[in-house]
Kinemage of the C-alpha trace (Angstrom):
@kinemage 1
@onewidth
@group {chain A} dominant
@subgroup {mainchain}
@vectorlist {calphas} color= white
{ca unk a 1} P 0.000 0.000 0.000
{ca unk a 2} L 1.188 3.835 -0.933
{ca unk a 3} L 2.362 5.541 1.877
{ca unk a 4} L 1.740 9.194 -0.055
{ca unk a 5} L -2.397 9.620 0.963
{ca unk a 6} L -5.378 10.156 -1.430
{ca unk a 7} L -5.201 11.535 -5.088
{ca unk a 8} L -7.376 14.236 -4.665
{ca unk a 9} L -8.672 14.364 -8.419
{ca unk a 10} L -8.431 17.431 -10.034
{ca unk a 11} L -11.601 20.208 -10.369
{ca unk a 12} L -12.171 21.051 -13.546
{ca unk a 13} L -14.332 24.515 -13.712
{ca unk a 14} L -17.017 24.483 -16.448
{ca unk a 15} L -16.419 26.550 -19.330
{ca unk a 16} L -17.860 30.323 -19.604
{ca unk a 17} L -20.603 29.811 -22.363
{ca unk a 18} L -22.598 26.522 -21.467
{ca unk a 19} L -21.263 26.083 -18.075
{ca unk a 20} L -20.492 22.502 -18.394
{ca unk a 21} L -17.826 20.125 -17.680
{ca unk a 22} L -18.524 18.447 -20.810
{ca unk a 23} L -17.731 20.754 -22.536
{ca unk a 24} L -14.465 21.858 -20.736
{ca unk a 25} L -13.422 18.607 -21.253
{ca unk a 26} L -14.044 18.566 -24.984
{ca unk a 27} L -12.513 22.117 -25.174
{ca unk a 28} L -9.291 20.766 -23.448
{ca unk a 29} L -8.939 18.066 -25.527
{ca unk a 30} L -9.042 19.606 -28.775
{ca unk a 31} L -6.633 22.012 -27.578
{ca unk a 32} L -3.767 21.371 -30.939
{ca unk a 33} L -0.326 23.727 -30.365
{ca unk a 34} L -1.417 25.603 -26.732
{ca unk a 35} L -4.063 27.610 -28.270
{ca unk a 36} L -6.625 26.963 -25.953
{ca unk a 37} L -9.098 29.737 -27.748
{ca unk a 38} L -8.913 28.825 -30.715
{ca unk a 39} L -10.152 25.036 -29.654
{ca unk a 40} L -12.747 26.963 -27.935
{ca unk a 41} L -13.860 29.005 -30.833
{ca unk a 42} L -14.032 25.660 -32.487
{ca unk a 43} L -16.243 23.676 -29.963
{ca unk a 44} L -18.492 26.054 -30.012
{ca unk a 45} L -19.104 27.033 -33.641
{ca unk a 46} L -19.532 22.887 -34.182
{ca unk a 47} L -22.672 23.015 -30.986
{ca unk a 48} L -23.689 26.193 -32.758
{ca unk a 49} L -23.621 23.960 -35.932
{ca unk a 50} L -25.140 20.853 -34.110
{ca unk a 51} L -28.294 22.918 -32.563
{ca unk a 52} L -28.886 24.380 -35.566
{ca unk a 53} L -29.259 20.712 -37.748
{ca unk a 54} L -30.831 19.082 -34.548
{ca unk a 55} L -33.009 21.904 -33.807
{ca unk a 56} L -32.891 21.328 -30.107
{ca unk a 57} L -32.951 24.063 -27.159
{ca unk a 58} L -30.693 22.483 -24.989
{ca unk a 59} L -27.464 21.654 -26.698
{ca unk a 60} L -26.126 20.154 -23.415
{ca unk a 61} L -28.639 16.958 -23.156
{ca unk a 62} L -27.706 16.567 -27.071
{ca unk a 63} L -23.892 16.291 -26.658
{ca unk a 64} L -24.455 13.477 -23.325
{ca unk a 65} L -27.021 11.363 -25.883
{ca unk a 66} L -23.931 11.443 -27.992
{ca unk a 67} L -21.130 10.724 -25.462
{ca unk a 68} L -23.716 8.019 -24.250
{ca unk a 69} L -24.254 6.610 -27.593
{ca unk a 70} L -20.194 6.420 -28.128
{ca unk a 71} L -18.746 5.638 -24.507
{ca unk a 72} L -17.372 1.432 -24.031
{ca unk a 73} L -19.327 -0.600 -21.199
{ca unk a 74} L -16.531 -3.036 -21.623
{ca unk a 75} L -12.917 -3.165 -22.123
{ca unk a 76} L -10.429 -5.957 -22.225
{ca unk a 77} L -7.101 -6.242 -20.812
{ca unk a 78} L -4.492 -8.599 -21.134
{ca unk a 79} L -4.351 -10.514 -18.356
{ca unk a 80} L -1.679 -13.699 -18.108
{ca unk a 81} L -2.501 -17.094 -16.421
{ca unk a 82} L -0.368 -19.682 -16.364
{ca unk a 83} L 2.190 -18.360 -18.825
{ca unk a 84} L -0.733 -17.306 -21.736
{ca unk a 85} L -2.503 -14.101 -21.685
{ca unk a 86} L -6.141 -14.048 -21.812
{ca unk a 87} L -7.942 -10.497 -23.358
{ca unk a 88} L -10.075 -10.521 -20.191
{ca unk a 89} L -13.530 -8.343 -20.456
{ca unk a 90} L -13.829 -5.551 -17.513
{ca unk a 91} L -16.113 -2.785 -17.122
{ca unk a 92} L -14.935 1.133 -17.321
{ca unk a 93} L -14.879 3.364 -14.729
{ca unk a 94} L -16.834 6.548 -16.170
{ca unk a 95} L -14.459 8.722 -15.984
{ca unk a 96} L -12.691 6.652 -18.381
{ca unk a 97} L -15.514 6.086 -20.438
{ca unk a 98} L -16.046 10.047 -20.882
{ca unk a 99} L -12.593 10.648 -21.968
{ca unk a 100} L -12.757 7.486 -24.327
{ca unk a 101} L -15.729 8.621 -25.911
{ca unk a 102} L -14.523 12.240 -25.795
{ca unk a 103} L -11.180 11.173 -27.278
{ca unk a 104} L -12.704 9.004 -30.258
{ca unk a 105} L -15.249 12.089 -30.840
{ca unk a 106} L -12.216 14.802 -31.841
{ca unk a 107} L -10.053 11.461 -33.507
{ca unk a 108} L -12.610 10.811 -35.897
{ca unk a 109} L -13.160 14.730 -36.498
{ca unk a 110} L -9.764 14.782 -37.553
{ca unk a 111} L -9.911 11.866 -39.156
{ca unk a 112} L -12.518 13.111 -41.606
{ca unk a 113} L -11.386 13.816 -45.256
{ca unk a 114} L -14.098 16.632 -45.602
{ca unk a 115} L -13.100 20.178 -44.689
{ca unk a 116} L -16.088 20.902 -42.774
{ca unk a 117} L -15.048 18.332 -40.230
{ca unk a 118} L -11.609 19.918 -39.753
{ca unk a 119} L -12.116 22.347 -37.084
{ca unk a 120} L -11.061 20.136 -34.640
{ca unk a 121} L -7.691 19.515 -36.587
């Protein structure tokens, strides 16, 4: 056992225009070079974007559906027994699965061959 204490885990404060950690998150993620305001200009002309196609009010419950819709229940992990190792199933902490799904949301952004998809990259 650590002799160090508790990880206290880290606040993050909610950004200024939705006031959501979601969206902090996904701001500090896309962050490419240290230019934290330019990612935010980004993430929010792409909700400004999404509200607009989806033609929903709140923007906030439309980003979760999507995070739900994309974040694992399951992971495996190599895991050896008797000198073989097994990919063993176990289930994500969410915190992980929110920065997995949050992680393969700006990937496949960048990923995109279109230039509308680019702002992220």
């Amino acid at each position: 056992m650590s002799r160090k204490g508790q990880i206290t885990p880290r606040i993050l404060e909610p950004d200024v225009l939705y006031h959501s950690e979601i969206v902090a998150k996904l701001i500090n993620r896309s962050i490419k070079d240290g230019k934290k305001s330019a990612a935010q200009k980004q993430v929010y002309q792409a909700l400004e974007i999404l509200k607009k196609e989806t033609k929903s009010e709140d923007i906030i419950v439309t980003l979760e559906q999507a995070l739900d819709n994309i974040k694992p229940k399951v992971e495996v992990r190599p895991r050896r027994i008797g000198g073989a190792v097994y990919q063993v199933p176990t289930p994500v902490r969410s915190a992980r699965q929110y920065s997995l799904a949050i992680r393969w949301l700006i990937n496949s952004a960048r990923a995109k061959a279109n230039k509308q998809y680019h702002s992220f990259g």
